[in-house]
N, C-alpha and C positions, 0 to 999 in steps of 0.2 A: 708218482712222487718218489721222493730217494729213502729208502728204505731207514737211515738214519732221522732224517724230518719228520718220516711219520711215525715213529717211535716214541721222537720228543712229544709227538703232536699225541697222542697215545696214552704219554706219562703224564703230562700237562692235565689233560683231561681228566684224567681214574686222582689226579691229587684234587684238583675244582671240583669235581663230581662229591669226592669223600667229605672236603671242607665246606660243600653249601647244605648234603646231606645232616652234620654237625649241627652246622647253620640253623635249619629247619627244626631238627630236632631239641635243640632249645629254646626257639619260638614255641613249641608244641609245650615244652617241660615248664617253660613261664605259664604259658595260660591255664596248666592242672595247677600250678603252683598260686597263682593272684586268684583263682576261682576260688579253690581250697580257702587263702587266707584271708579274702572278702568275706566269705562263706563265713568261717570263724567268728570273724569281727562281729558283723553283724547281729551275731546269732547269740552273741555276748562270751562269746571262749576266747581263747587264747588267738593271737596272731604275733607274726614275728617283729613287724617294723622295720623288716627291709625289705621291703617288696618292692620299694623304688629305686636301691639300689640293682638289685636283681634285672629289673627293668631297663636301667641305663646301660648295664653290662651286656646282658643280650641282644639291645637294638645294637651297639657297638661295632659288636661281635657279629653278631648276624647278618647285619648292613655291611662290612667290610668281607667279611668269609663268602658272601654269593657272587660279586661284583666278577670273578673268573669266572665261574661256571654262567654267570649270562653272556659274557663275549664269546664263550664256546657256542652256546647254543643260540646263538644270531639275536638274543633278547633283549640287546641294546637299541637304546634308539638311534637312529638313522633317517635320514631322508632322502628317499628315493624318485625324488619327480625325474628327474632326468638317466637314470640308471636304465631301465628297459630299452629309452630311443640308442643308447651307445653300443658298438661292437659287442662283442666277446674281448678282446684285444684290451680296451680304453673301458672296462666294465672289472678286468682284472685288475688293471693297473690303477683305478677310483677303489678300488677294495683295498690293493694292498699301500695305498696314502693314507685310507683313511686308519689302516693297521696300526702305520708305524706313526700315525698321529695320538695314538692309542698311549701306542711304547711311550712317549713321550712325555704324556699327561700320566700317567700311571706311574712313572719314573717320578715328577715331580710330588705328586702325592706320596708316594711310599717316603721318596728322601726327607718333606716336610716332616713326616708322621715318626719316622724313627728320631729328627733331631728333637720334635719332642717329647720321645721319649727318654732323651738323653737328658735333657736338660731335665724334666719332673724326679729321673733320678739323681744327678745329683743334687737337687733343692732337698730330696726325701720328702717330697712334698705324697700326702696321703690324699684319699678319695678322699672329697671334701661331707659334711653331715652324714659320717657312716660310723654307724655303732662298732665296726671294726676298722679296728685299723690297717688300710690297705694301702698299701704303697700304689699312687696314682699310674704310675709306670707299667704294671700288670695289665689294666683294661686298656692301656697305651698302646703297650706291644703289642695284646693280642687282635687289634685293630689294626697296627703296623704289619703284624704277619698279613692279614688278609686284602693288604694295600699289596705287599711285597709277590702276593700270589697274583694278584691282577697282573702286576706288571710283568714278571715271569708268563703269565698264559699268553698276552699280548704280544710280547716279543715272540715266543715259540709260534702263533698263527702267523707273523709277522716273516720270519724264515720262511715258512711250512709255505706262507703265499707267494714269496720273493722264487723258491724252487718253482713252483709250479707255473709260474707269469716266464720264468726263463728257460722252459724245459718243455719239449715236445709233445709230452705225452696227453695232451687235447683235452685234460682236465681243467674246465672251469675253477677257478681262485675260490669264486664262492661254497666250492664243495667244502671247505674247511668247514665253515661253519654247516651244510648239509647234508652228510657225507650220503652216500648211495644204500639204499635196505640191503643190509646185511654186513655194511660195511663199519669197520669199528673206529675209526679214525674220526 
């Protein structure tokens, strides 16, 4: 692979990896957080009454921030009945369509996603039933970032396969997403 491709391919990844890590980690910090304030309620103390907002922000967030890191790591779905009967050859070239079928769908989500956050800002339209006032555009964006990341990883496998399908060096397209023990790409 060309030393630049797999660089991207490299960066791409350690940025997916850091933002589903994020990801997780506030899936983890809701459920100490809704335990805790069920806990409370129930128990007759105090509770906050935003746990539902907290909730909608994290699935958001969470569901958009992992969506790279699963196309790195082959964990999208795919249907493969016909994949094993074809070449090597016609096995790369069905990888790298279904890539840049990827870019494409990922492009349309991000663009949808940032024009609304264009338009929530300028309505200054807030989260709606939140004891704070939160400009709706916030949990917009940070939903729009993790659209924007998808699409960026998608293109970079999308290169990183294009190289590899046009280039001698006998490596299999599919190693992007598997790469070899030991190997960091």
């Amino acid at each position: 692979m060309q030393p630049i491709a797999r660089k991207l391919l490299v960066l791409s990844n350690a940025v997916s990896t850091a933002m589903a890590w994020i990801s997780g980690l506030l899936f983890l910090l809701l459920a100490l957080y809704m335990t805790a304030d069920v806990t409370s309620r129930s128990l007759g103390g105090p509770f906050t009454g935003v746990a539902d907002q907290f909730a909608s922000f994290t699935l958001a967030l969470g569901g958009t921030w992992a969506l790279a890191r699963a196309l790195s790591d082959g964990s999208h779905v795919r249907i493969d009945l016909f994949l094993p009967l074809y070449g090597r050859r016609l096995r790369g070239l069905a990888y790298t369509w279904s890539m840049l079928m990827t870019v494409v769908f990922a492009a349309v989500l991000t663009h949808q996603a940032w024009i609304l956050v264009g338009k929530s800002a300028a309505r200054k339209a807030l989260v709606p039933q939140s004891l704070v006032d939160l400009p709706l555009a916030v949990p917009q964006a940070l939903s729009a970032v993790g659209y924007t990341m998808f699409t960026v990883q998608s293109a970079v496998m999308t290169i990183v396969a294009l190289v590899l399908l046009f280039s001698d060096h006998g490596e299999l397209v599919e190693e992007i997403e598997h790469p070899a023990p030991g190997e960091k790409a």
